[in-house]
PAKOLSE-604265 format. One record per atom (N, C-alpha, C): residue number from 1; x, y negated, z negated. Coordinates in Angstrom, 3 decimals. Atoms other than C-alpha are relative to their C-alpha. Example, Ala and Ser with C-alpha at 12.3 -4.5 7.8 and 13.67 -1.06 7.14 Angstrom:
BEGIN
[atom 1 [0.890 1.190 0.000]]
[atom 1 [12.300 4.500 -7.800]]
[atom 1 [0.900 -1.200 0.000]]
[atom 2 [-0.820 1.190 0.060]]
[atom 2 [13.670 1.060 -7.140]]
[atom 2 [-0.770 -1.090 -0.730]]
# end
This chain:
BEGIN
[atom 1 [-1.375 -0.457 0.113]]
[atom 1 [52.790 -136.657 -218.576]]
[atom 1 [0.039 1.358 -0.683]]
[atom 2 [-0.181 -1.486 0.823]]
[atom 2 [54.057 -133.148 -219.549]]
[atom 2 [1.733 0.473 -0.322]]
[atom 3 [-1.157 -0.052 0.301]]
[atom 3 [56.467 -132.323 -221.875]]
[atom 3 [0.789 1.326 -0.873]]
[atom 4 [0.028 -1.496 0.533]]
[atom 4 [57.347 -128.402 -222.512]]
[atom 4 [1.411 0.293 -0.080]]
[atom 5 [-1.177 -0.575 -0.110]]
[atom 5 [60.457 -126.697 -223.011]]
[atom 5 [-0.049 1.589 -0.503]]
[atom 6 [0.337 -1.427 0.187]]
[atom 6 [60.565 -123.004 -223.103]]
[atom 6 [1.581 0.084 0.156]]
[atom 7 [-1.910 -0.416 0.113]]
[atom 7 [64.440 -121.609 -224.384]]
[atom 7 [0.039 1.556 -0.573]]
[atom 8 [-0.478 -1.504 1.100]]
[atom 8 [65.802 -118.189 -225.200]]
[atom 8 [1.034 0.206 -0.158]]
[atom 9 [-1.188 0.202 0.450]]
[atom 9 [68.755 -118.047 -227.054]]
[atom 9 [0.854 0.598 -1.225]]
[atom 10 [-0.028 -1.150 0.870]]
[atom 10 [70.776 -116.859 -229.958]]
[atom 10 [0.946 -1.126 -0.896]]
[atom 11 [-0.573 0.861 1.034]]
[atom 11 [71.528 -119.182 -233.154]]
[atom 11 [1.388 -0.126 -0.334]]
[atom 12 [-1.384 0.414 0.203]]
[atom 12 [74.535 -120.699 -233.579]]
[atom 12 [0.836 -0.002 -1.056]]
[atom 13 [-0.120 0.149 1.582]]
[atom 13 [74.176 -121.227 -237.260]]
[atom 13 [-1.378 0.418 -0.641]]
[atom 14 [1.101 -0.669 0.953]]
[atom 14 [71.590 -120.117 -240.407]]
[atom 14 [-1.074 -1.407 0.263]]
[atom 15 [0.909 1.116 0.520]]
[atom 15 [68.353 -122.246 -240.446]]
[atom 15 [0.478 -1.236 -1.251]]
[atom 16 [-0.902 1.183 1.201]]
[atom 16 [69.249 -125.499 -242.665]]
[atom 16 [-1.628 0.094 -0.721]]
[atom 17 [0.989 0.301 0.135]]
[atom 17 [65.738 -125.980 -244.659]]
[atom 17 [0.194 -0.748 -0.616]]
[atom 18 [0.275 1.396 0.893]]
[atom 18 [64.721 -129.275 -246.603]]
[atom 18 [-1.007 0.159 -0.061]]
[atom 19 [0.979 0.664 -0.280]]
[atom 19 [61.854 -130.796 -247.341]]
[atom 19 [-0.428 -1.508 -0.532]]
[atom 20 [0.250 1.226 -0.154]]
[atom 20 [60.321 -134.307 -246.985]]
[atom 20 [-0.426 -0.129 -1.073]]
[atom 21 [0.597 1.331 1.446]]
[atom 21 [59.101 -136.890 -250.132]]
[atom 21 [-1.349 1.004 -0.095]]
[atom 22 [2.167 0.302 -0.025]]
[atom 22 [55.160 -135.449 -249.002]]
[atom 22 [0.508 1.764 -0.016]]
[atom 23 [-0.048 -1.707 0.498]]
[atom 23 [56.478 -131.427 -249.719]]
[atom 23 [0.065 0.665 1.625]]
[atom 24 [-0.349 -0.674 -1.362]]
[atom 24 [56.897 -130.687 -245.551]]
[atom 24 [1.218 0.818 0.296]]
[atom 25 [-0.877 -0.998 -0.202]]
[atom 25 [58.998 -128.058 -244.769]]
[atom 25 [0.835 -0.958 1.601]]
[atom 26 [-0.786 1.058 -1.263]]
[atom 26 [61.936 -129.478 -241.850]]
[atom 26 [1.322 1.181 0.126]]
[atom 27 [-1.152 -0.695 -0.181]]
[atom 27 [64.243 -126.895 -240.647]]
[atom 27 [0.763 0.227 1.344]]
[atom 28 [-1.558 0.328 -1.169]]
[atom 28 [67.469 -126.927 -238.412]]
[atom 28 [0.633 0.999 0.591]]
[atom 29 [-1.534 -1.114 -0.080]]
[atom 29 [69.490 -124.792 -236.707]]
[atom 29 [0.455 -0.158 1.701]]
[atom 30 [-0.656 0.290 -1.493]]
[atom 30 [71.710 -124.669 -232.969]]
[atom 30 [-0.514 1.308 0.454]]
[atom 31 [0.606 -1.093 -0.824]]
[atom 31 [70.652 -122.504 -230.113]]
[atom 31 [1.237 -0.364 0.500]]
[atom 32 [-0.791 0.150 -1.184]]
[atom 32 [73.388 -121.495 -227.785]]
[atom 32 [-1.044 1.113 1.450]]
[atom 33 [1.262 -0.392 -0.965]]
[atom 33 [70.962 -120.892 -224.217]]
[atom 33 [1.637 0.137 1.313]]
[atom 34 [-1.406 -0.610 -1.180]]
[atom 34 [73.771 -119.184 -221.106]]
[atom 34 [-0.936 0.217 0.944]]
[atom 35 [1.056 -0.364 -1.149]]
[atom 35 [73.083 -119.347 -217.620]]
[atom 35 [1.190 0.821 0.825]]
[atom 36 [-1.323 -0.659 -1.160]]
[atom 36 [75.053 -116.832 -214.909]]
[atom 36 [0.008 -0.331 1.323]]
[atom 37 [0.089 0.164 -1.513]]
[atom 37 [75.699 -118.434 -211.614]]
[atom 37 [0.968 0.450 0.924]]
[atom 38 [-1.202 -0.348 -0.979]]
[atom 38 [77.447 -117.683 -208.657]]
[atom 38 [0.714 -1.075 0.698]]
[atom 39 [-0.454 1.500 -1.083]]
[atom 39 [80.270 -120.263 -207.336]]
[atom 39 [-0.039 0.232 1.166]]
[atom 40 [0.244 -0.087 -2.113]]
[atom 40 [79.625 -121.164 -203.584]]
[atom 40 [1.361 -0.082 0.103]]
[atom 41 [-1.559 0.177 -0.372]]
[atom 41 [83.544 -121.737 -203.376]]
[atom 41 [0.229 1.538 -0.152]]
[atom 42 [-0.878 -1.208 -0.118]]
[atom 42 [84.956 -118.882 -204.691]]
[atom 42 [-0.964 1.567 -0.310]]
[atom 43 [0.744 -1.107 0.111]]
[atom 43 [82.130 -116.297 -204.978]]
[atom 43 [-0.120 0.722 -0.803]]
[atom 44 [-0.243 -1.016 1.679]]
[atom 44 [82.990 -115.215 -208.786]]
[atom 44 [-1.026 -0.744 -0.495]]
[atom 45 [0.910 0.083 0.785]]
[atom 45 [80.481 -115.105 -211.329]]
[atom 45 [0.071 -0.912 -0.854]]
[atom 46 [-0.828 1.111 1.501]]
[atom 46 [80.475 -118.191 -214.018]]
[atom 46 [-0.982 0.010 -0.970]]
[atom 47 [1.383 0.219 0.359]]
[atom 47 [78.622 -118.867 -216.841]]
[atom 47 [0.542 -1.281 -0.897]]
[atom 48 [-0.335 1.369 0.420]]
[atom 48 [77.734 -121.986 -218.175]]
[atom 48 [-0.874 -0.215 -1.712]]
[atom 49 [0.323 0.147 1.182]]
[atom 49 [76.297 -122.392 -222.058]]
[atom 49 [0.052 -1.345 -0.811]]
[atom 50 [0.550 1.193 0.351]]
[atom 50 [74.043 -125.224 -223.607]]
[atom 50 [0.221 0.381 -1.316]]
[atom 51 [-0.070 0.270 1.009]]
[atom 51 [74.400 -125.859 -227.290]]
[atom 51 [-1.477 -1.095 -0.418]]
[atom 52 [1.330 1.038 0.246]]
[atom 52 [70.534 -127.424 -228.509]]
[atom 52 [-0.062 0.103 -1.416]]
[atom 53 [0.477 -0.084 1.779]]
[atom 53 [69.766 -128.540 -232.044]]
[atom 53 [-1.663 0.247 0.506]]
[atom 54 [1.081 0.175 -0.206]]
[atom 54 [66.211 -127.615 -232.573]]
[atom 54 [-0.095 0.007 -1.805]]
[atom 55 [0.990 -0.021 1.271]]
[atom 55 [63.854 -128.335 -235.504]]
[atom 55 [-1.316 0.204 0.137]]
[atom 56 [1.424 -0.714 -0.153]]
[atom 56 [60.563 -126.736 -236.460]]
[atom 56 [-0.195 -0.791 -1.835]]
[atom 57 [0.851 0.342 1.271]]
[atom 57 [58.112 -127.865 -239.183]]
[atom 57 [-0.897 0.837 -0.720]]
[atom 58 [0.666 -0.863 0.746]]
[atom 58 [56.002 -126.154 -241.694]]
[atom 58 [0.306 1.103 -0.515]]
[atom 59 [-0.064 -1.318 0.225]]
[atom 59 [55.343 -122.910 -242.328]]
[atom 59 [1.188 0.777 1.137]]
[atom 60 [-0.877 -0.410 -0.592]]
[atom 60 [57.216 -121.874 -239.429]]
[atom 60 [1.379 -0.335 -0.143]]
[atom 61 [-1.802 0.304 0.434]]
[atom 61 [60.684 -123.511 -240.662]]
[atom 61 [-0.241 0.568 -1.073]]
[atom 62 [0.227 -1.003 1.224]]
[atom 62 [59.986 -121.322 -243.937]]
[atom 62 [0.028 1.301 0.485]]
[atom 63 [-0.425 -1.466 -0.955]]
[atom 63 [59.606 -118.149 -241.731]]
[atom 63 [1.431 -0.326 0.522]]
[atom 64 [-1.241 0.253 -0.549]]
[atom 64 [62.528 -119.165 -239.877]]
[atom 64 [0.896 -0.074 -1.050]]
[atom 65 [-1.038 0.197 0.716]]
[atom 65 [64.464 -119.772 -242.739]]
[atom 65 [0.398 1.162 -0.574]]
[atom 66 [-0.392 -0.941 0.624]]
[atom 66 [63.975 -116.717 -244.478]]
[atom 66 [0.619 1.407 0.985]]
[atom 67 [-0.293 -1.279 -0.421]]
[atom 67 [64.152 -114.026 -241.789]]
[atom 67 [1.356 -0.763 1.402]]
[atom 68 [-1.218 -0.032 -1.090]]
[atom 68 [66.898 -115.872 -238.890]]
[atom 68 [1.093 -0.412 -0.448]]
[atom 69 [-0.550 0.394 -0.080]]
[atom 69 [69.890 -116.672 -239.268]]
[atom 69 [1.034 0.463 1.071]]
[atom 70 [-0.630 -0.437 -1.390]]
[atom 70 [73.076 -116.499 -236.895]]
[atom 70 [0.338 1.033 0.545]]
[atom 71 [0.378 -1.088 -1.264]]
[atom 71 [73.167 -114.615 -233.854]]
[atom 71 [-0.797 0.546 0.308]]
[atom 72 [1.333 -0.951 -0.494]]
[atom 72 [69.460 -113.638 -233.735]]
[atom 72 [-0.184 -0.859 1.210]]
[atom 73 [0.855 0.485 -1.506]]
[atom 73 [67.973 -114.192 -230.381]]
[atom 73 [-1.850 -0.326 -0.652]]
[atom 74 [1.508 0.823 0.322]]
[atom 74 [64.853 -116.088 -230.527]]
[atom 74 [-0.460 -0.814 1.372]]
[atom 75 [0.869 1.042 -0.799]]
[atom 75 [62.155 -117.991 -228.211]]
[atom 75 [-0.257 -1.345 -0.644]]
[atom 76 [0.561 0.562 0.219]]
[atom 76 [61.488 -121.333 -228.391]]
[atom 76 [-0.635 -0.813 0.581]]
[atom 77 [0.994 0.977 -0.503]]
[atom 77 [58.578 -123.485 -227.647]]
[atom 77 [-0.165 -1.214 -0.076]]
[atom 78 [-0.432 1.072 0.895]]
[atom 78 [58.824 -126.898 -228.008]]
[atom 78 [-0.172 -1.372 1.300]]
[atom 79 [-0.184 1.328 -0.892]]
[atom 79 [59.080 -130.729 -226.435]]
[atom 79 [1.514 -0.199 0.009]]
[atom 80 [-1.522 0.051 -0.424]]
[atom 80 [62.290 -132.252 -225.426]]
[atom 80 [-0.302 -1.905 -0.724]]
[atom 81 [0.082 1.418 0.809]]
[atom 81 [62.910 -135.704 -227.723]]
[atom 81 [1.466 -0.527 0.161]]
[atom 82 [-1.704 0.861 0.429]]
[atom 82 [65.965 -138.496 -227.899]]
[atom 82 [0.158 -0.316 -0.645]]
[atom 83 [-0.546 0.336 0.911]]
[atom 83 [67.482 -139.127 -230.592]]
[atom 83 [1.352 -1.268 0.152]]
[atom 84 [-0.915 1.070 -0.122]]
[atom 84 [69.057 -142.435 -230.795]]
[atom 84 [0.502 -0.687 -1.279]]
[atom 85 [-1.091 0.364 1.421]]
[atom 85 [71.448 -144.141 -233.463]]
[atom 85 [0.988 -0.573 0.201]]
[atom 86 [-1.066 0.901 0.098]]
[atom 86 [74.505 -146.303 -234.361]]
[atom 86 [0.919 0.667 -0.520]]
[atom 87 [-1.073 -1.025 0.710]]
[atom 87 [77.552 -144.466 -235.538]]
[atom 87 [0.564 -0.924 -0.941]]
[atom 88 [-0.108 0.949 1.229]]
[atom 88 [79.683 -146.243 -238.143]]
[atom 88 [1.352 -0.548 0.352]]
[atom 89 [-0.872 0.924 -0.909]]
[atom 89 [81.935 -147.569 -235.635]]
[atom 89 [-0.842 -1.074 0.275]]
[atom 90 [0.260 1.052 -0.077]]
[atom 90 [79.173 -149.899 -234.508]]
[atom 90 [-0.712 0.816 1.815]]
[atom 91 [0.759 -0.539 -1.653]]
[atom 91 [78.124 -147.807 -230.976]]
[atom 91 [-0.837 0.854 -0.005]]
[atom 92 [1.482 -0.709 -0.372]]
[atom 92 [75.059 -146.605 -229.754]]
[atom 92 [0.223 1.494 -0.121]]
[atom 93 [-0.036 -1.098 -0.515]]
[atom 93 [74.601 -143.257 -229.588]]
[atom 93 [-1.388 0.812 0.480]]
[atom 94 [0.992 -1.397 -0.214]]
[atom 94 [72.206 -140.080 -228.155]]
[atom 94 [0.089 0.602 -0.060]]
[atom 95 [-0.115 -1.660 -0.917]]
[atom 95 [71.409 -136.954 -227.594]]
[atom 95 [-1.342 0.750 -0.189]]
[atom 96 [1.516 -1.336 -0.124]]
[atom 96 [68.499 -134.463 -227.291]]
[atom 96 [0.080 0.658 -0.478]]
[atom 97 [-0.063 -1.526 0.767]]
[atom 97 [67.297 -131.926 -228.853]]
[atom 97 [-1.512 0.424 0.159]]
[atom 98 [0.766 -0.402 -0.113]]
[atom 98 [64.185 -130.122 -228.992]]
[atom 98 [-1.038 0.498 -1.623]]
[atom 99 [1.220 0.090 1.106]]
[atom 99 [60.953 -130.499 -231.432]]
[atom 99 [-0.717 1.741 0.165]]
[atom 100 [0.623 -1.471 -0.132]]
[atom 100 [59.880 -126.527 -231.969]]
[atom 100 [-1.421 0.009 -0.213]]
[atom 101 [1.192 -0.182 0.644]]
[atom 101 [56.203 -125.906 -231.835]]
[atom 101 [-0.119 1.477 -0.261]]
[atom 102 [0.272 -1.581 0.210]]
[atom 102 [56.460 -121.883 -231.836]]
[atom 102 [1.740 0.621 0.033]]
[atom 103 [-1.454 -0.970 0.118]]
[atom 103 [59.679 -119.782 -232.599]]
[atom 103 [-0.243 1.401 -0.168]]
[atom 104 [0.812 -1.935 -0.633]]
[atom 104 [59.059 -116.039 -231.627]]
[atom 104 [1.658 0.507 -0.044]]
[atom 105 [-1.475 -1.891 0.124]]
[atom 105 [62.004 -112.978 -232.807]]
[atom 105 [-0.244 0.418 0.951]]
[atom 106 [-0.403 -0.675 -1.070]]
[atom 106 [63.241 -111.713 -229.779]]
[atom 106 [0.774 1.444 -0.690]]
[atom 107 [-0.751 -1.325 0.644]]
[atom 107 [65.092 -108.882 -232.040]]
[atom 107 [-1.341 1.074 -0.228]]
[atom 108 [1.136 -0.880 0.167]]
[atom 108 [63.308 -105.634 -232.227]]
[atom 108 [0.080 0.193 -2.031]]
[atom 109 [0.587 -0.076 0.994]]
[atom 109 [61.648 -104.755 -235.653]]
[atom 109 [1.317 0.982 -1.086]]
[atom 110 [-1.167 -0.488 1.062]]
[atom 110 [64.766 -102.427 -236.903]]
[atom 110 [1.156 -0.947 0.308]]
[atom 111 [-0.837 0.754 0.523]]
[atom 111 [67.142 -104.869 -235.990]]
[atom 111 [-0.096 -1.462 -1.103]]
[atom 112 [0.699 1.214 0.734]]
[atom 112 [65.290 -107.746 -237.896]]
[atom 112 [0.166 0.758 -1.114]]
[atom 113 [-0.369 -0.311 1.448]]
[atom 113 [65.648 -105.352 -240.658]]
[atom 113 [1.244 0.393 -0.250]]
[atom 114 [-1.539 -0.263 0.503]]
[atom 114 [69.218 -104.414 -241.022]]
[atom 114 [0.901 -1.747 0.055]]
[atom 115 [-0.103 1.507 0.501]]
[atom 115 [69.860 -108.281 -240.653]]
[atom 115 [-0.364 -0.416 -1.259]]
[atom 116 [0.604 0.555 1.439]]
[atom 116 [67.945 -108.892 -243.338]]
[atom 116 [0.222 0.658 -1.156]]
[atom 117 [-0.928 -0.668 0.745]]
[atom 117 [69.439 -106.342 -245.289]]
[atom 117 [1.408 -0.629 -0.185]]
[atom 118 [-1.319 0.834 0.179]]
[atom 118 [72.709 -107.863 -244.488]]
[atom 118 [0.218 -1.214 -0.974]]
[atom 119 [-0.152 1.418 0.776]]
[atom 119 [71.925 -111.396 -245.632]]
[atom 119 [-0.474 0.233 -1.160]]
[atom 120 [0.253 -0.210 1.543]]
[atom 120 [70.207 -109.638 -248.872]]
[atom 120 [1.257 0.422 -0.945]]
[atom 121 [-1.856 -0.702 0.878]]
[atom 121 [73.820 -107.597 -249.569]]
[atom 121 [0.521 -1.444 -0.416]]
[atom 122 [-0.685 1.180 0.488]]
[atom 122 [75.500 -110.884 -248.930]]
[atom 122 [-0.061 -0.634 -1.167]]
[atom 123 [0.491 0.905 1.239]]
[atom 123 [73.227 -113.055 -251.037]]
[atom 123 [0.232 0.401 -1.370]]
[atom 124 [-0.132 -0.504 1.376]]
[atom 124 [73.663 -110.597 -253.945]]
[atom 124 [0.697 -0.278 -1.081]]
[atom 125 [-1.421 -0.044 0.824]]
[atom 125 [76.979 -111.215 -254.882]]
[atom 125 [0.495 -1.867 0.185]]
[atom 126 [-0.618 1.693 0.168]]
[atom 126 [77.154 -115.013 -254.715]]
[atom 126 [-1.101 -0.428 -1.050]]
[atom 127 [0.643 0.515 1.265]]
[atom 127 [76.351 -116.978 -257.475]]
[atom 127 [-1.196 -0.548 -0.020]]
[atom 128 [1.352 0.458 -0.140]]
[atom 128 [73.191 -118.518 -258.635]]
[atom 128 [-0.061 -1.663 0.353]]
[atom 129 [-0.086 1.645 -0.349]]
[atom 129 [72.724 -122.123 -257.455]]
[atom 129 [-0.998 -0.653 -0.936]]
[atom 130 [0.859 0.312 0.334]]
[atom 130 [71.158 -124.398 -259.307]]
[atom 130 [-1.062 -0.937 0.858]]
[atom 131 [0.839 0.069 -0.987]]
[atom 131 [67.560 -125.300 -257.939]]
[atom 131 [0.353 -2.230 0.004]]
[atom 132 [-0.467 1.186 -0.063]]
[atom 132 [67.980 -128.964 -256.434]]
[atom 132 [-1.452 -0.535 0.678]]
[atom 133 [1.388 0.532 -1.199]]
[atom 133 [65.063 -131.255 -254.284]]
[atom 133 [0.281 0.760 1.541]]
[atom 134 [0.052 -0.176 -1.298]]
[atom 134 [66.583 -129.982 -251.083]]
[atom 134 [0.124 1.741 0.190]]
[atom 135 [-0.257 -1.392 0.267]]
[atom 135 [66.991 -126.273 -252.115]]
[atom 135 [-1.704 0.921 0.260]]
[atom 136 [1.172 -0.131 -0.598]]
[atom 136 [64.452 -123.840 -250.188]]
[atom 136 [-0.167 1.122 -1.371]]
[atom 137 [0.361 -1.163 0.912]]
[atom 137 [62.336 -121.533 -252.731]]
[atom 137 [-0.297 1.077 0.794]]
[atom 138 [0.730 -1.575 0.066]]
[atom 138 [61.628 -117.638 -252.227]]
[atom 138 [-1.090 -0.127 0.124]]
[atom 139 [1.153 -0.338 -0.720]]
[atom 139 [59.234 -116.725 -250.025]]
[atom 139 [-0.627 1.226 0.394]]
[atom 140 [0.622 -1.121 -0.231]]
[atom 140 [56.898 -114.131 -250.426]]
[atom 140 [-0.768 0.576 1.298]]
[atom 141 [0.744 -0.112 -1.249]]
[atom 141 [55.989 -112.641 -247.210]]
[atom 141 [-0.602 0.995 0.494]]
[atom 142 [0.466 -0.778 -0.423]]
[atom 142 [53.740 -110.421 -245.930]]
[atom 142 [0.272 0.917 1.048]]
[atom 143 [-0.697 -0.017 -1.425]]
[atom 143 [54.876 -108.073 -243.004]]
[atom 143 [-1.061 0.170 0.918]]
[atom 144 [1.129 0.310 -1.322]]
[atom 144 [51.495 -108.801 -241.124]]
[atom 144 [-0.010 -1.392 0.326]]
[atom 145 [-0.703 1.154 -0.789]]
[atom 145 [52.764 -112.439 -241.189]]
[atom 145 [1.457 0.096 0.924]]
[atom 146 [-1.833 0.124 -0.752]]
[atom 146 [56.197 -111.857 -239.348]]
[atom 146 [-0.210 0.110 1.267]]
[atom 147 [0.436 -0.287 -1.235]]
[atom 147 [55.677 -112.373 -235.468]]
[atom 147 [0.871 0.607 0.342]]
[atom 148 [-0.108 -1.091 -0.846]]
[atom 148 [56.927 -109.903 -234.348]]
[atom 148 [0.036 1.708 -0.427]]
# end
C-alpha cells in the first residue's frame, strides 16, 4: 500500500506547538490548498478551496513554529490519516488530516525575513507570559539550518 500526500498551500493560522510527557515536539496549524477549474455548464472560471489540519513532529514542528506563521505558503509532505472520536453529544465523528513528514518555505528568503521581522515587532510589545508545560522555548537557529 502507498500512502503520500504532496500539498502546497498557505497557513490559515500560526503553528500551535506543545510537547508530549517524553519532551516531543507536536505542532499544528491549517493549510488552505485552491484549485481553479473550469465549469462545463457555464464556461466561467471557479475555484474551489480545501481547509487541512496538518501536524509535524520534532525538530521540524520547532522550525515551523518559529519561522511560519499565517499566510506563508509552504510544501507539505506527508500521509493522509483518520481521525476518529465521540463528541459530547454522544456521535461518532471524523475527519482527515495529514501527518507531515517534510515542510519546505515556499516564500523567497527576503520575504521569510520581513515576516519574521513582523512577528518580532509584534512579539515585542506584548507582555511576558509566564513559562507553562505547553509553552514553546526560544530557539536558537542557525541560518544554514532553515530550508530554504
Amino acid at each position: 500500500m502507498f500512502n503520500k500526500v504532496i500539498l502546497i498551500g498557505n497557513l490559515t493560522r500560526d503553528v500551535e506547538l506543545r510537547y508530549t510527557p517524553s519532551g516531543t515536539a507536536v505542532g499544528k496549524f491549517g493549510l488552505a490548498v485552491n484549485r481553479v477549474y473550469k465549469d462545463n455548464v457555464t464556461g466561467e472560471n471557479k475555484q474551489e478551496v480545501l481547509f487541512i489540519d496538518i501536524t509535524v513532529f520534532g525538530r521540524s514542528a520547532e522550525v515551523a513554529n518559529q519561522y511560519l506563521n499565517k499566510g506563508r505558503r509552504v510544501l507539505v509532505e506527508g500521509r493522509l490519516v483518520l481521525d476518529q472520536w465521540v463528541d459530547s453529544s454522544g456521535q461518532k465523528r471524523s475527519k482527515h488530516s495529514v501527518i507531515a513528514e517534510r515542510v519546505q518555505f515556499m516564500d523567497s528568503k527576503s520575504e521569510a525575513q520581513s515576516y519574521q521581522t513582523e512577528k518580532n515587532y509584534e512579539s515585542s510589545y506584548q507582555k511576558p507570559q509566564q513559562n507553562n508545560q505547553n509553552q514553546a522555548p526560544s530557539i536558537d537557529i542557525d541560518e544554514d539550518e532553515i530550508p530554504f
